[in-house]
N, C-alpha and C positions, 0 to 999 in steps of 0.2 A: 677317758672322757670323749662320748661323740663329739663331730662338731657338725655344724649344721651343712656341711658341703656332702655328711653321709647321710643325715633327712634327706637330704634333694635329690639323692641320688635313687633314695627309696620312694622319693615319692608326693606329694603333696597336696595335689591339685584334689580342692572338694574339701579337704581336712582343716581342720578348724585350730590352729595353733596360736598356743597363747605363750605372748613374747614379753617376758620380764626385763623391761626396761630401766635406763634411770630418767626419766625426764624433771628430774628435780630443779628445776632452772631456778635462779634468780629472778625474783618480781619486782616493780616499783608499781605498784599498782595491778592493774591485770596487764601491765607490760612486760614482757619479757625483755632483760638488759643482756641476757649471754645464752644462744642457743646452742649452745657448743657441746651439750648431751642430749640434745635431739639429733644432732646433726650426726651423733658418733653412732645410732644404731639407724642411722639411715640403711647401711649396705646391709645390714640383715632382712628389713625391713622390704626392703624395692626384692632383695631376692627372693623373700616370700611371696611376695606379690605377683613379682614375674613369672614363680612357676604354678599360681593359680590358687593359692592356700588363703585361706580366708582368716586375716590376719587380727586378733586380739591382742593388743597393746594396755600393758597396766603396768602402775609405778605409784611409788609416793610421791609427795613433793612437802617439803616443811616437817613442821612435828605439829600436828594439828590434836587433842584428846582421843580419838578416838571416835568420834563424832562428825558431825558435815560440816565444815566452816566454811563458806564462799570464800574468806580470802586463800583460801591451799586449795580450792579446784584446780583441777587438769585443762579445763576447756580452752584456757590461754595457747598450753602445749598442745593439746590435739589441735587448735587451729592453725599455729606455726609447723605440727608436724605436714598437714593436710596441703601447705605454701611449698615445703620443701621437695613432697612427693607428687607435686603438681596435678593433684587429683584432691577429690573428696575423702575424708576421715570421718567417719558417723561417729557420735560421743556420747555417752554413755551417762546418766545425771545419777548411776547408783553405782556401786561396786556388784554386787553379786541378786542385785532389786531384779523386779519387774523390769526397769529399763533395758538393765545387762543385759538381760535373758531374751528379751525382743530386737535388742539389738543387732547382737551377736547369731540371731534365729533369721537378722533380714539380710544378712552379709551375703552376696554372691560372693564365685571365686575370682579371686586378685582383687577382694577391696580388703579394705582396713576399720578398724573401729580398736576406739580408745577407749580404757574403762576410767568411771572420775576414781579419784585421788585412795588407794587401798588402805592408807589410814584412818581414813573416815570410818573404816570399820576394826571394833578393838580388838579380832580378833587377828590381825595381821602383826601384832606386835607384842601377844599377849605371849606373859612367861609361862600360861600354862600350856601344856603340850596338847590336853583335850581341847582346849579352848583356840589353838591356833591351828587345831587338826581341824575341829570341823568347820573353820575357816577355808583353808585349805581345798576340804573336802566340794563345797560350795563353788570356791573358782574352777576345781576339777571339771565341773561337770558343764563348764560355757568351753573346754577344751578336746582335744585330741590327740594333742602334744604337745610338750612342753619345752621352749627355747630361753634360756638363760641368758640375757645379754646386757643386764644390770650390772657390770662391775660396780659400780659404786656404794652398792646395797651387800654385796658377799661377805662380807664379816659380820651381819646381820644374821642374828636365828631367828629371820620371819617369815608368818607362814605364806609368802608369794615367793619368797627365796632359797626355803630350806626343806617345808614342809611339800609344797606342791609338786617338785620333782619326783618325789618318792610315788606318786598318783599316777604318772602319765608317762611316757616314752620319752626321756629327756635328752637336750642337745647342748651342745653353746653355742653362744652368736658368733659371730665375725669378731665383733668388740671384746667380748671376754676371750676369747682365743689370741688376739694381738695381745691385751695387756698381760697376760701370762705368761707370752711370748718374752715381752718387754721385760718384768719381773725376772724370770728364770737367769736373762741377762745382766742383770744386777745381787745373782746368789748363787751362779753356777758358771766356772769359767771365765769370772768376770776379767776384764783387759784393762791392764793397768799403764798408769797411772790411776787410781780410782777415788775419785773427789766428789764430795757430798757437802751441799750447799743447806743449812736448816734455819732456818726463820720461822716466823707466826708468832701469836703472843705468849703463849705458857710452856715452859720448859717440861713441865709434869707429863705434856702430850706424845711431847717425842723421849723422854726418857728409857724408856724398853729399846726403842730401833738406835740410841745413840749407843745403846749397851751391847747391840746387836752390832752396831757396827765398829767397833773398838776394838772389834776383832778381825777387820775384814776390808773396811779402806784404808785409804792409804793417808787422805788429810781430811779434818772437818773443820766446815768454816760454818761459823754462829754469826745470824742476826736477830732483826726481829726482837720483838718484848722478851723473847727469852733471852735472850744476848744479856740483861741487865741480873739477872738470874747469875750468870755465869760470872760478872764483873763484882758482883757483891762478894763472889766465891771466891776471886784472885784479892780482895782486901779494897776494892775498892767504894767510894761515897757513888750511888746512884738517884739520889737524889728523891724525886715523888715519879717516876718512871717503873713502868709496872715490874713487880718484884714477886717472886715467889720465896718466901722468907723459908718456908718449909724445907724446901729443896734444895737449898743451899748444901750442906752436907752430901746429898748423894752427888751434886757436881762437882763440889769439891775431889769427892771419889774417884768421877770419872775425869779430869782434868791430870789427878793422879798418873789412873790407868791408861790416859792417854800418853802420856810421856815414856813410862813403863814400854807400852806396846812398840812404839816407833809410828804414832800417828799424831799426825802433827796436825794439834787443835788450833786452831787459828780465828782470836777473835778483835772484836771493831779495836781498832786505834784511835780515832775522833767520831764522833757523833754528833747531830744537830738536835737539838734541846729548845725546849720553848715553855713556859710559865702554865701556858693550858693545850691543852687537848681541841685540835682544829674541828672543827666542823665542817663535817664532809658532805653536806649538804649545801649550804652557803657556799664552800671552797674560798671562803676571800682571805688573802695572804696574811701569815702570821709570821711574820719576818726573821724565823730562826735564825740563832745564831752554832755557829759551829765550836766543841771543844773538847780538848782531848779524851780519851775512856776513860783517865783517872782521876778527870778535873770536874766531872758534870756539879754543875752549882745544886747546894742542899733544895732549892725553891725551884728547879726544872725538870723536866723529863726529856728523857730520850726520845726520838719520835723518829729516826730513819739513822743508818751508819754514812758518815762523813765523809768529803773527797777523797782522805788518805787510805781510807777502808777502801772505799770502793776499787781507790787502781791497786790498792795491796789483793782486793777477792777476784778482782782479775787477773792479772799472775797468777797466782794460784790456782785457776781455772787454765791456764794455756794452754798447759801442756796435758792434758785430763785426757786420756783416751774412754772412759767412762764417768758420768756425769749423773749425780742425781740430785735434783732441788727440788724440796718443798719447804713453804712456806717464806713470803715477801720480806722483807729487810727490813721494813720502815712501814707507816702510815702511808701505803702507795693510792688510795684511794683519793691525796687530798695531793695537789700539784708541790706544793714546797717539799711533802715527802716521797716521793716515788723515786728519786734518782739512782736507790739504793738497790732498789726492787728492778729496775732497769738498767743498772751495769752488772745484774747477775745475768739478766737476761739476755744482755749484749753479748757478755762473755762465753754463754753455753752457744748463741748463733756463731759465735765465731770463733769456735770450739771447731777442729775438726776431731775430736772424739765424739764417742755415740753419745749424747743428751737428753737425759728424760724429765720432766716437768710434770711434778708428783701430783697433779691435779688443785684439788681443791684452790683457797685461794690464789698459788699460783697459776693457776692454769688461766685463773680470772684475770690474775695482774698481766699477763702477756695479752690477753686479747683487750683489757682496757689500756697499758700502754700502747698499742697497735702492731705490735711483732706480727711477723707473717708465721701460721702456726708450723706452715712446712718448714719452716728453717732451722727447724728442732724434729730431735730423732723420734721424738714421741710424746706427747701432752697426755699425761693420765687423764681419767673422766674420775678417779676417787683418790681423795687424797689419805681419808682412814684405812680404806682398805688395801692403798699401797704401802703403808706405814704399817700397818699389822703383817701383810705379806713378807715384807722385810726382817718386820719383828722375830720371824719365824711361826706362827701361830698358823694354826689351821682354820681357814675361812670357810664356815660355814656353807655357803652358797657356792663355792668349787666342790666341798664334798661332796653335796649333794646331785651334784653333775658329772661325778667318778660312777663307774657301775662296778 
């Protein structure tokens, strides 16, 4: 795999390089609440710029049909990118239109232009190969080469990720060469103690990478909606707390194979329960109460892991010379629930093992509890495509960047 520090050295200045990005941010409106994958292909970004390359930026955002929807425009992100690079970002109102093509025709070298949102057209996502080729074929020709720096999109087969490589002289960014980096250190070599923190709501999600890793850390600790999953598995009442009835048997399985292996599964001991499901938009207190994992009343749900979890997944994190979390403990969006979500966080900052923070929601719940990002080894920008990496699966969007 090139990486973009052998582009530079060949050369740039006048070339027209199109940078697949993630800028899939978080909207409340056309606000941007977490700029923290604009922020991550910043250094690819300023180094095109700096050595004179006339930089095209494209990315999805949402899952929009295939079609233009105003609320999954990009314009939000190109104007937050344009604040960060302390310069103008010209934006683009098509993908591969009239606009693009004038756009990207007015660029001098070292400016930037962002293209709108490449789902808006169906063929960036289409299962057909013709259909996503001459997609493909389309962006080829606003470029001159071609820089990879979408981590978060690479386990995707679309055609900005997978197809368009195979068109033009391909590179990686800064950002996909660190998270690979990061990766390799969590599958090759890894340094143990080696502890893996899983949360989010459905157990179906992570089941491949728990399978994947029953062979390979050393302890897992379960929160999150799937934690209730696992607790119906050991015999117990979970009450109206999200449940995957289906999956019970293959955790069964693995709870099994955990014990089997010498991996020591470790899940909530008390939990905080509440009659309804908060509103995390209001945020106004719903006064949970706390009880044991085998006690949850038939008429409550689970909504974050309890004080004695918490200092018990702290220990358990102490001694961790490598560290992996994805996915939050609890309802961390709403203040009664986050405390669960923030002593896992506590525990990887004060961790002196290497810590990595598997992106997606968690990446969110640190920068919405207020963590300073540096005090963790590393924050993914993807959290599927770190989960698939792990899974063992081949990502798309890195093959394509192998020559």
């Amino acid at each position: 795999m090139k990486t973009i520090d052998e582009l530079l050295a060949e050369g740039v200045s006048g070339k027209r390089v199109f940078v697949r990005a993630d800028l899939n941010v978080p909207l409340d409106g056309g606000t941007i609440t977490d700029d923290g994958r604009i922020r991550a292909v910043l250094p690819t970004v300023k180094a095109l710029v700096d050595a004179g390359a006339k930089v095209v930026v494209a990315s999805h955002l949402g899952r929009p049909k295939g079609a233009p929807d105003p609320a999954f425009s990009l314009a939000p992100a190109a104007a937050r990118l344009g604040e960060l690079l302390d310069g103008p970002v010209a934006f683009a109102s098509d993908t591969v239109g009239e606009s693009a093509k004038a756009t990207v025709a007015g660029l001098a070298d070292g400016q930037v232009a962002v293209l709108e949102n490449l789902r808006f057209n169906a063929g960036e996502t289409s299962k057909d190969d013709a259909e996503r080729g001459a997609f493909a074929d389309e962006l080829a020709a606003l470029a001159d080469v071609y820089v990879g720096d979408g981590f978060g999109a690479v386990h995707r087969k679309h055609a900005s990720v997978y197809d368009l490589p195979a068109r033009l002289p391909h590179y990686a960014g800064y950002l996909i060469a660190t998270e690979v980096g990061v990766l390799k250190k969590l599958t090759e070599d890894v340094q143990r103690p080696y502890v893996v923190a899983l949360g989010g709501a459905k157990v179906s999600d992570k089941l491949a990478v728990i399978d994947q890793l029953l062979g390979k850390a050393d302890r897992l600790l379960i929160g999150g909606g799937m934690a209730y999953t696992f607790l119906k598995a050991k015999g117990y009442e979970v009450g109206i707390s999200l449940l995957q009835e289906d999956q019970v048997p293959a955790v069964k399985e693995y709870i099994e194979r955990a014990e089997k292996n010498g991996v020591e599964l470790v899940l909530p001991v008390d939990v905080l329960v509440s009659t309804e499901f908060p509103d995390l938009k209001a945020k106004a207190p719903t006064h949970p109460t706390t009880v044991a994992a085998d006690a949850i009343p038939a008429d409550q749900e689970g909504l974050d892991i309890g004080p004695q979890t918490r200092t018990l997944y702290a220990s358990k994190l102490a001694d961790a010379a490598t560290v992996f979390w994805n996915g939050p403990m609890g309802v961390f969006e709403h203040p009664d629930y986050a405390e669960g979500t923030r002593a896992v966080a506590q525990a990887l900052v004060d961790s002196k093992g290497f810590s990595v923070v598997g992106g997606g929601d968690s990446a969110a719940a640190v920068r919405t509890l207020g963590f300073d990002e540096n005090a963790f080894g590393h924050i993914s920008t993807g959290g599927g495509a770190s989960l698939e990496y792990l899974e063992g699966k081949t990502l798309p969007g890195l093959a394509a960047l192998e020559d």
